[in-house]
BAKOLSE-940527 format. One record per residue: residue in three letters; y, z, x of N, C-alpha, C in turn; residue number from 1. Coordinates in Angstrom, 2 decimals. Example, Ala and Ser with C-alpha at 12.3 -4.5 7.8 and 13.67 -1.06 7.14 Angstrom:
<sites>
aa / n.py / n.pz / n.px / ca.py / ca.pz / ca.px / c.py / c.pz / c.px / i
ALA / -5.69 / 7.80 / 13.19 / -4.50 / 7.80 / 12.30 / -3.30 / 7.80 / 13.20 / 1 $
SER / -2.25 / 7.08 / 12.85 / -1.06 / 7.14 / 13.67 / 0.03 / 7.87 / 12.90 / 2 $
</sites>
This chain:
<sites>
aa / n.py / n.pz / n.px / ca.py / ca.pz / ca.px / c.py / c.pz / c.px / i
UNK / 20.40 / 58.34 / 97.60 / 20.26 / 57.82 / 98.96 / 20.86 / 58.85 / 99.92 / 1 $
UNK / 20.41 / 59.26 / 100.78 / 20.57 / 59.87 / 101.72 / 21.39 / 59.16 / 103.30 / 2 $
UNK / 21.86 / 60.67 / 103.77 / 22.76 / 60.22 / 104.76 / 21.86 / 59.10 / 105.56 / 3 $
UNK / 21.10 / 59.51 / 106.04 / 20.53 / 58.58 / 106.98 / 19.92 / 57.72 / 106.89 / 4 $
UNK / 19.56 / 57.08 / 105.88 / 19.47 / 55.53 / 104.81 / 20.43 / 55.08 / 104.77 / 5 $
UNK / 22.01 / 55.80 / 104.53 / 22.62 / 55.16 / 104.51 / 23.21 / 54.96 / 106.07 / 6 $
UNK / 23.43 / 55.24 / 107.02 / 23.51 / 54.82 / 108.09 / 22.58 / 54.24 / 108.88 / 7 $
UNK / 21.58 / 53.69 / 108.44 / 20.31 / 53.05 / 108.93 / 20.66 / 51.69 / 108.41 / 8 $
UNK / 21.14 / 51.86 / 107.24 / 21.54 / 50.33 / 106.03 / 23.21 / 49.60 / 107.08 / 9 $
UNK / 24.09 / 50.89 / 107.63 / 25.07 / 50.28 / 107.83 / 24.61 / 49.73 / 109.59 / 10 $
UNK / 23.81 / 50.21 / 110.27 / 23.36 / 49.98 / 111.16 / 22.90 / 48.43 / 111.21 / 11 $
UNK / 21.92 / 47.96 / 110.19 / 21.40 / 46.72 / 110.08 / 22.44 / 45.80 / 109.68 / 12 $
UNK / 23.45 / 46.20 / 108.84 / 24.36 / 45.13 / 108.67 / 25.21 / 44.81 / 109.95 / 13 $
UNK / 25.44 / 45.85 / 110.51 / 25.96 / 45.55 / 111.66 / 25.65 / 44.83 / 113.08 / 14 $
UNK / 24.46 / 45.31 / 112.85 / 23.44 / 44.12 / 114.14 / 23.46 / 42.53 / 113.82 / 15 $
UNK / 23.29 / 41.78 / 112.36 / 23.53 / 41.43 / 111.73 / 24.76 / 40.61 / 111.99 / 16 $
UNK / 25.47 / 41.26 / 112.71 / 27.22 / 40.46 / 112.82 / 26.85 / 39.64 / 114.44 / 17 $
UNK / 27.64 / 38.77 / 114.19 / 27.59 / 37.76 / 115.35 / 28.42 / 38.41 / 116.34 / 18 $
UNK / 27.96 / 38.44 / 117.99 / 28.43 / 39.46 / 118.61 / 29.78 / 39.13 / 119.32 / 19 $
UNK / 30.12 / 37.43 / 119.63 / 31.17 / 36.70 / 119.64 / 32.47 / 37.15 / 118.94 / 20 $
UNK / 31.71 / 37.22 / 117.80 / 32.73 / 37.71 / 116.54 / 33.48 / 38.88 / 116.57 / 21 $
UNK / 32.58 / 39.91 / 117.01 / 32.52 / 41.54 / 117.00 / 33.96 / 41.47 / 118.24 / 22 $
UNK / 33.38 / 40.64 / 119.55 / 34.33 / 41.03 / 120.76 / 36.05 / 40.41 / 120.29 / 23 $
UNK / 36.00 / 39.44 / 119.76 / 37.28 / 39.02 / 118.89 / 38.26 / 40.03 / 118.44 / 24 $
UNK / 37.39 / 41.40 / 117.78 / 37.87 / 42.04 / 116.89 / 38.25 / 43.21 / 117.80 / 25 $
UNK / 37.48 / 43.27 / 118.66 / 37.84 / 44.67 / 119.78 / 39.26 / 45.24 / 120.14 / 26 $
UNK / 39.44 / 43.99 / 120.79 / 41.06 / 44.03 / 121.12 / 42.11 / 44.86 / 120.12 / 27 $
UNK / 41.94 / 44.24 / 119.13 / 42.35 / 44.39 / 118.07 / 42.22 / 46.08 / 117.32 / 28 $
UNK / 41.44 / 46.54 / 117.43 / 40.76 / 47.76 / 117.12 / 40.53 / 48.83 / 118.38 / 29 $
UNK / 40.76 / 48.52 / 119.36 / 41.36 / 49.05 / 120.73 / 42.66 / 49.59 / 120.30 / 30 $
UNK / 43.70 / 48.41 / 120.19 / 44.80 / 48.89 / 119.86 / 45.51 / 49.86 / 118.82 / 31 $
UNK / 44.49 / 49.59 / 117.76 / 44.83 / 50.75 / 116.57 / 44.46 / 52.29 / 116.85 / 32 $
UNK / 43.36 / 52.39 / 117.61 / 42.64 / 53.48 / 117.84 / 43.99 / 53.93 / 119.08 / 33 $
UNK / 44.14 / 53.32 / 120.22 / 45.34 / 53.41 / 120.87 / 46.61 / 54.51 / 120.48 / 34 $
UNK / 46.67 / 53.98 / 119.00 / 47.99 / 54.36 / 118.55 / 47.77 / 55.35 / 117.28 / 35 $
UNK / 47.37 / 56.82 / 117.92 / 46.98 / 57.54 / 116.95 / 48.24 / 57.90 / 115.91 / 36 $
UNK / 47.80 / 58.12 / 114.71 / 48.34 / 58.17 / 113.44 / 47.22 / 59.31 / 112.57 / 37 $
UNK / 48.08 / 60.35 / 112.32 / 46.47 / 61.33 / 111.53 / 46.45 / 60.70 / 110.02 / 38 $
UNK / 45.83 / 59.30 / 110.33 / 45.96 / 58.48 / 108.71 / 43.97 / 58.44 / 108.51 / 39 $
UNK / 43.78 / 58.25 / 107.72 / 42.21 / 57.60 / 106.67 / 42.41 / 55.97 / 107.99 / 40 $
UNK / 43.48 / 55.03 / 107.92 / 43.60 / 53.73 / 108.37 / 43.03 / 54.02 / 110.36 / 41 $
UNK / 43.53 / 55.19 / 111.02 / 43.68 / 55.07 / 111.75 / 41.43 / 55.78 / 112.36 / 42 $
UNK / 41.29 / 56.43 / 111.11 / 39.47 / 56.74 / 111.26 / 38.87 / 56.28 / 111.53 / 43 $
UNK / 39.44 / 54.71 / 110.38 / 38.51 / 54.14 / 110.19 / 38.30 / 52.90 / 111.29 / 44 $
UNK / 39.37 / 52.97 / 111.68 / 39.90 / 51.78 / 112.73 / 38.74 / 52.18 / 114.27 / 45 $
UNK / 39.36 / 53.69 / 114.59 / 38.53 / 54.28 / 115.30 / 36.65 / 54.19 / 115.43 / 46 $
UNK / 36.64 / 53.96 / 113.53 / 34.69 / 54.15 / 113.76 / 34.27 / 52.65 / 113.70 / 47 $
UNK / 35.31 / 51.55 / 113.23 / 35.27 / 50.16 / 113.36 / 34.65 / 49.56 / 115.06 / 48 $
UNK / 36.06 / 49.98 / 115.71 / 36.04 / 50.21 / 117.41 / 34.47 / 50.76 / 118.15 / 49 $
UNK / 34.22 / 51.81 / 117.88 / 33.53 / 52.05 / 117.83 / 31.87 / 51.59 / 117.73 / 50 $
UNK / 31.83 / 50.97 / 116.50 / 30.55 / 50.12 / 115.59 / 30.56 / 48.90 / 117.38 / 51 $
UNK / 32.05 / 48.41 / 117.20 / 32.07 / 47.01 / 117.61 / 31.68 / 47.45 / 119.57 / 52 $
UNK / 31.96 / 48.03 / 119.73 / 31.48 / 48.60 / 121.49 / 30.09 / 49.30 / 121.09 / 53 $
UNK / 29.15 / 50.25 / 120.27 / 28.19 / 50.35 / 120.41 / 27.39 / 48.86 / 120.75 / 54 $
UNK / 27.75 / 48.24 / 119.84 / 26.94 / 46.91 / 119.81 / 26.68 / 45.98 / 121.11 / 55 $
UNK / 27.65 / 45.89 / 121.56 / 27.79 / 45.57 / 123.17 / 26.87 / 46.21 / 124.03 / 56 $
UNK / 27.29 / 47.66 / 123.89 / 26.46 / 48.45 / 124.59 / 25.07 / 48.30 / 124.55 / 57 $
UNK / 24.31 / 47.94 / 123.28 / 23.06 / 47.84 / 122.68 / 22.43 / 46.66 / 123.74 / 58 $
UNK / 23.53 / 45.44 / 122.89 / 23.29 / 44.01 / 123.65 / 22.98 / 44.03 / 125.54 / 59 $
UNK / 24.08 / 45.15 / 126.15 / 23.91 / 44.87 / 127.69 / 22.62 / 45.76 / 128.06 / 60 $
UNK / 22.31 / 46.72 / 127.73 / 21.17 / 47.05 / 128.20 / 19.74 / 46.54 / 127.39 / 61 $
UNK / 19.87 / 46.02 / 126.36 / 18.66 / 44.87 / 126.09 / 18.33 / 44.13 / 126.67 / 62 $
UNK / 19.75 / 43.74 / 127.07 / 19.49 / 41.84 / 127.72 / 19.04 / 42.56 / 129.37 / 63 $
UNK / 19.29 / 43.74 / 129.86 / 18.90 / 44.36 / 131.72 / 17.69 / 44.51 / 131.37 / 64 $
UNK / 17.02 / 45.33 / 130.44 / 16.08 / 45.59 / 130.01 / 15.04 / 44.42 / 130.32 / 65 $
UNK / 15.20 / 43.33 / 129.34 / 14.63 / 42.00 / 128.68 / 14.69 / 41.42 / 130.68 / 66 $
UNK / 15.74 / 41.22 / 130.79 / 15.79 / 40.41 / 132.53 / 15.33 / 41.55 / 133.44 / 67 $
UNK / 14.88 / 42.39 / 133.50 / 13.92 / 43.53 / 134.54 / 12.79 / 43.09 / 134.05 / 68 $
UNK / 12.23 / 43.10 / 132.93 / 10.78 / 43.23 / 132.61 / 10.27 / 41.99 / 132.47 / 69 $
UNK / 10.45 / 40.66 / 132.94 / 10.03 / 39.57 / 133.55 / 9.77 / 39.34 / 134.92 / 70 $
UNK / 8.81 / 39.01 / 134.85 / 8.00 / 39.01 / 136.65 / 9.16 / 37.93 / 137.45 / 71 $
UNK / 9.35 / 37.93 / 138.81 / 9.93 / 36.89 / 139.21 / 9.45 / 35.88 / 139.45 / 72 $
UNK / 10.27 / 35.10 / 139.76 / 9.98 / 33.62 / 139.69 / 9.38 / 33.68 / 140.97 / 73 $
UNK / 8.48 / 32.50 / 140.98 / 7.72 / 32.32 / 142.41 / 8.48 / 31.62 / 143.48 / 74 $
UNK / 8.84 / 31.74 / 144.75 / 9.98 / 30.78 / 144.88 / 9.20 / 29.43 / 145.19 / 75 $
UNK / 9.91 / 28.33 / 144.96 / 9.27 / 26.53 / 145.21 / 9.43 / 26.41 / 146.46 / 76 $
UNK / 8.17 / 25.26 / 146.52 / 7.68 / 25.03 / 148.26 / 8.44 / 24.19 / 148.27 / 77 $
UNK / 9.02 / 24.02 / 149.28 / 10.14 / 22.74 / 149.50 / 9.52 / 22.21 / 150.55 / 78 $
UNK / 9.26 / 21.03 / 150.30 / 8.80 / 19.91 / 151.24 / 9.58 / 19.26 / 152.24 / 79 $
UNK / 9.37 / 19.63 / 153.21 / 9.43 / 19.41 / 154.37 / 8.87 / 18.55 / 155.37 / 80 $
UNK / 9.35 / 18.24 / 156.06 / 8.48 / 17.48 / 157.30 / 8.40 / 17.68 / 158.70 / 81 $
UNK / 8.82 / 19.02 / 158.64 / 8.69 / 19.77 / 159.70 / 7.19 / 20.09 / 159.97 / 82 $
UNK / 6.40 / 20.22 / 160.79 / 5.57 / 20.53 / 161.36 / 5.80 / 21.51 / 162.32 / 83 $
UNK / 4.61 / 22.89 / 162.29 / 4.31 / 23.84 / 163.33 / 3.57 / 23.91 / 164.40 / 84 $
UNK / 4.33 / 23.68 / 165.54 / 3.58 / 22.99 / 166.88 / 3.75 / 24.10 / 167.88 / 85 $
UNK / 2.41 / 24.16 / 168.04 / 1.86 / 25.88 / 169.13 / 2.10 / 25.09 / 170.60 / 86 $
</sites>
């Protein structure tokens, strides 16, 4: 398997994660990345962080995307009883 199968595979698992979930974990992984350490713990924390803000990122310009490319709404006639008198 190749590099980019395998980051295509970790890609889908990751979309995959509930995005509620993901922002939970941010904070959390903010702070480790925060507090550099030249450790393996502190990489991985970093590409965790990372995973969990791409995803966001993905989500907010989908959802601008998705809400631009719907026509607008028509606006409703509101009934009135006003009359236009020349």
């Amino acid at each position: 398997m190749g590099i980019e199968e395998v980051l295509l595979g970790l890609a889908d698992r990751v979309l995959d994660l509930d995005e509620a979930s993901l922002v939970q974990l941010q904070e959390k992984y903010l702070k480790k990345v925060s507090e550099f350490s030249p450790t393996r713990d502190w990489e991985r924390a970093t590409v965790v962080y990372f995973m969990i803000n791409s995803v966001r990122v993905k989500n907010k310009i989908f959802n601008e995307k998705v809400k631009g490319s719907r026509p607008p709404e028509p606006p409703k006639k509101s009934k009135t009883r006003l009359k236009i008198v020349k």
